[in-house]
C-alpha positions as CSV (number, residue, x, y, z in Angstrom):
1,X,-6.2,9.3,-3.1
2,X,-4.6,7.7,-6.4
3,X,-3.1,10.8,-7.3
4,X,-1.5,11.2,-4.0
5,X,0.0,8.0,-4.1
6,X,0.8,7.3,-7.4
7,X,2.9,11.3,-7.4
8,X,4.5,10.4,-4.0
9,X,6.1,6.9,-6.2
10,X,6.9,9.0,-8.7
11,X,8.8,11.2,-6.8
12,X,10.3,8.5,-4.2
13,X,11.6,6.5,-6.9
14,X,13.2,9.3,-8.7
15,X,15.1,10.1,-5.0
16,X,16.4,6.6,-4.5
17,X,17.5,6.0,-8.6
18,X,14.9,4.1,-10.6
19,X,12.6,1.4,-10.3
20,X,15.3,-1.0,-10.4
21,X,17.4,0.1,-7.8
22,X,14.5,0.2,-5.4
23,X,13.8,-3.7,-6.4
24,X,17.7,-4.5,-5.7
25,X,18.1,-2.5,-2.6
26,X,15.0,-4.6,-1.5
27,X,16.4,-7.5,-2.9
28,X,20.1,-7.0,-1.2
29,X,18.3,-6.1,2.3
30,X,16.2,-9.6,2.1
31,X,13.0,-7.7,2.0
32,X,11.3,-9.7,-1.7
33,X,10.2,-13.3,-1.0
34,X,9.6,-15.0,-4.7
35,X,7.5,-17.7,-4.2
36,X,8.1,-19.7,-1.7
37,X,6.8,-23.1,-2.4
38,X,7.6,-24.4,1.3
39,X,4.0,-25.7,2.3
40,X,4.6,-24.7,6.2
41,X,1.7,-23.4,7.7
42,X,3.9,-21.3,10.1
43,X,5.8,-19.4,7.6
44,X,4.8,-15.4,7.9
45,X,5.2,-15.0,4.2
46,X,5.2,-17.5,1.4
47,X,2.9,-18.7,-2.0
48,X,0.3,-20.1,-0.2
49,X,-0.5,-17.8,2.9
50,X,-0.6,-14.8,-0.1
51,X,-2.9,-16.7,-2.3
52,X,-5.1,-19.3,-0.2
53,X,-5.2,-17.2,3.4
54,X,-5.6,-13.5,1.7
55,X,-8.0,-14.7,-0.7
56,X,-9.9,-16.3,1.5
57,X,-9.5,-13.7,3.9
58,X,-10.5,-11.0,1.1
59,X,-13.5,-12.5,0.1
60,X,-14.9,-13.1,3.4
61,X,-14.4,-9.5,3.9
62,X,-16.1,-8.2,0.8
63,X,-18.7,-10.7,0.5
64,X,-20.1,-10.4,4.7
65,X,-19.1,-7.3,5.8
66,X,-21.9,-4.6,5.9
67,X,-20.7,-1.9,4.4
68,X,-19.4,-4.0,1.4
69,X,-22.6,-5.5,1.3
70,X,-24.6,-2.8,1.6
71,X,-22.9,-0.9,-1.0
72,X,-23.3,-3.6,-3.6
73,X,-26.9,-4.3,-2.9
74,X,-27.8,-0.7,-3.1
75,X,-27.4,-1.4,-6.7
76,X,-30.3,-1.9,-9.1
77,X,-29.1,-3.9,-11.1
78,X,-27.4,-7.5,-10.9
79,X,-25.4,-6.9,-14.1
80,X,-24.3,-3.7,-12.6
81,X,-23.6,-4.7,-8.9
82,X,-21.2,-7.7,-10.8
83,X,-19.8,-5.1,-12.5
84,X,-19.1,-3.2,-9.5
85,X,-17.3,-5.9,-7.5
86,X,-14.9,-6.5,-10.5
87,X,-13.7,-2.7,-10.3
88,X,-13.4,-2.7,-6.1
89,X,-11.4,-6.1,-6.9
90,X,-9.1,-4.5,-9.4
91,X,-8.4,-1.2,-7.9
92,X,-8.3,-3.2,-4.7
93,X,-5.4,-4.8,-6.3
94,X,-3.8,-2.0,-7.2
95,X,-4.2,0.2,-4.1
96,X,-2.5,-2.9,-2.3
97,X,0.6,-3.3,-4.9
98,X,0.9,0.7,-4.6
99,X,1.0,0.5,-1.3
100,X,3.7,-1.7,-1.1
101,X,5.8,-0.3,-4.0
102,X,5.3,2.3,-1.1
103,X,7.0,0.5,1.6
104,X,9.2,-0.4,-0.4
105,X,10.7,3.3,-1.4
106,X,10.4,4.0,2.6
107,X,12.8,1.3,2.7
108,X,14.9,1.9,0.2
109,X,15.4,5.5,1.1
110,X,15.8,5.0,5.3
111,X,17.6,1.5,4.8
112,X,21.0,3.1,5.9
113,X,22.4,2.0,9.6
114,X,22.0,6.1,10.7
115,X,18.8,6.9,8.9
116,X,15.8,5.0,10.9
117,X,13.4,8.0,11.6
118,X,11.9,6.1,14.6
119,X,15.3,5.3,16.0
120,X,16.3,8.4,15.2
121,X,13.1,10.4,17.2
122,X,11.9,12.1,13.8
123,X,8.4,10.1,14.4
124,X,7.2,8.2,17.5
125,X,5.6,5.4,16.4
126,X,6.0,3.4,12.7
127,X,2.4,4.5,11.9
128,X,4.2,7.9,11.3
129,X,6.5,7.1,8.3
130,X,4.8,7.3,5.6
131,X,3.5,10.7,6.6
132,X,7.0,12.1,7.5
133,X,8.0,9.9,3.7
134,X,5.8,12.5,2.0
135,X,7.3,15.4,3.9
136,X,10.5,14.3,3.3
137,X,10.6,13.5,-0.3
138,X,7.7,16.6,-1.5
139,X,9.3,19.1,0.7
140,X,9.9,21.5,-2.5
141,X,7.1,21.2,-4.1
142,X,4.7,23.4,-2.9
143,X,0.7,22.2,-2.5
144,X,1.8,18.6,-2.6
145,X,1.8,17.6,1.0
146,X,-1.7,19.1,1.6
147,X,-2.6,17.1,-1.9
148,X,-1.2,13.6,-0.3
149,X,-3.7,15.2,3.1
150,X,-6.7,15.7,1.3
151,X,-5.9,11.9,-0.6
152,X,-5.3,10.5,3.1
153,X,-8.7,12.2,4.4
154,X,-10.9,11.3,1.5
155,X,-9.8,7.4,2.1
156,X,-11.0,8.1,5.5
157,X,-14.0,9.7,5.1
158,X,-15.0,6.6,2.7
159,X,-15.9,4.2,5.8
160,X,-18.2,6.9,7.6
């Protein structure tokens, strides 16, 4: 799944120019918030919904739900089950900035007026982008669509 991801970034950024033209076409389409300060509980995005309400919001979700839990208390170990929370936190982390890095490139690459693939009636729903993304940009090289497939899948087959 990390491979997948982290080769459709690579790819994606090398389409659109660079990291730093993905951050300023973001930037120039209003798309990066830098933290806002503004204490309004009503604001979609800002410093404190990202740290206090995801956090919060995180932790519940690791420390109640049953498959979290049961995972950690399968372990034998104390040392080892702390052990084990501190890697699902990091690579949690990093699946999450990856993913939007993701976004990002999607925007980046369909940001023109003409180029919106749901408006345009390449996908249905906005579900579908990421998928048609990957077609788009690993087209050529052959073996790395069903790569990014068998990434997508294993995620899946994680929660069974």
């Amino acid at each position: 799944m990390i491979i997948a991801i982290c080769v459709v970034m690579v790819l994606g950024t090398n389409e659109v120019g660079g990291i730093s033209n993905v951050f300023k076409i973001a930037q120039d389409g209003g798309r990066l918030v830098w933290f806002d300060l503004d204490p309004n509980p009503f604001l979609r995005t800002s410093f404190w919904m990202v740290s206090v309400g995801l956090t919060t919001m995180w932790i519940s979700n690791v420390g109640i739900t049953p498959e979290c839990v049961q995972r950690f208390v399968a372990i034998p170990k104390v040392d080892d089950a702390i052990k084990c929370v501190w890697i699902f936190g990091i690579g949690h982390i990093f699946i999450k900035l990856f993913s939007v890095y993701n976004g990002l490139l999607i925007y980046a690459k369909y940001t023109t007026v003409d180029c919106d693939p749901v408006f345009n009636g390449d996908v249905e729903k906005y579900d579908q982008i990421f998928p048609y993304y990957v077609m788009d940009v690993a087209r050529a090289i052959p073996g790395l669509p069903g790569l990014f497939i068998v990434g997508a899948l294993s995620a899946a087959l994680r929660y069974i």
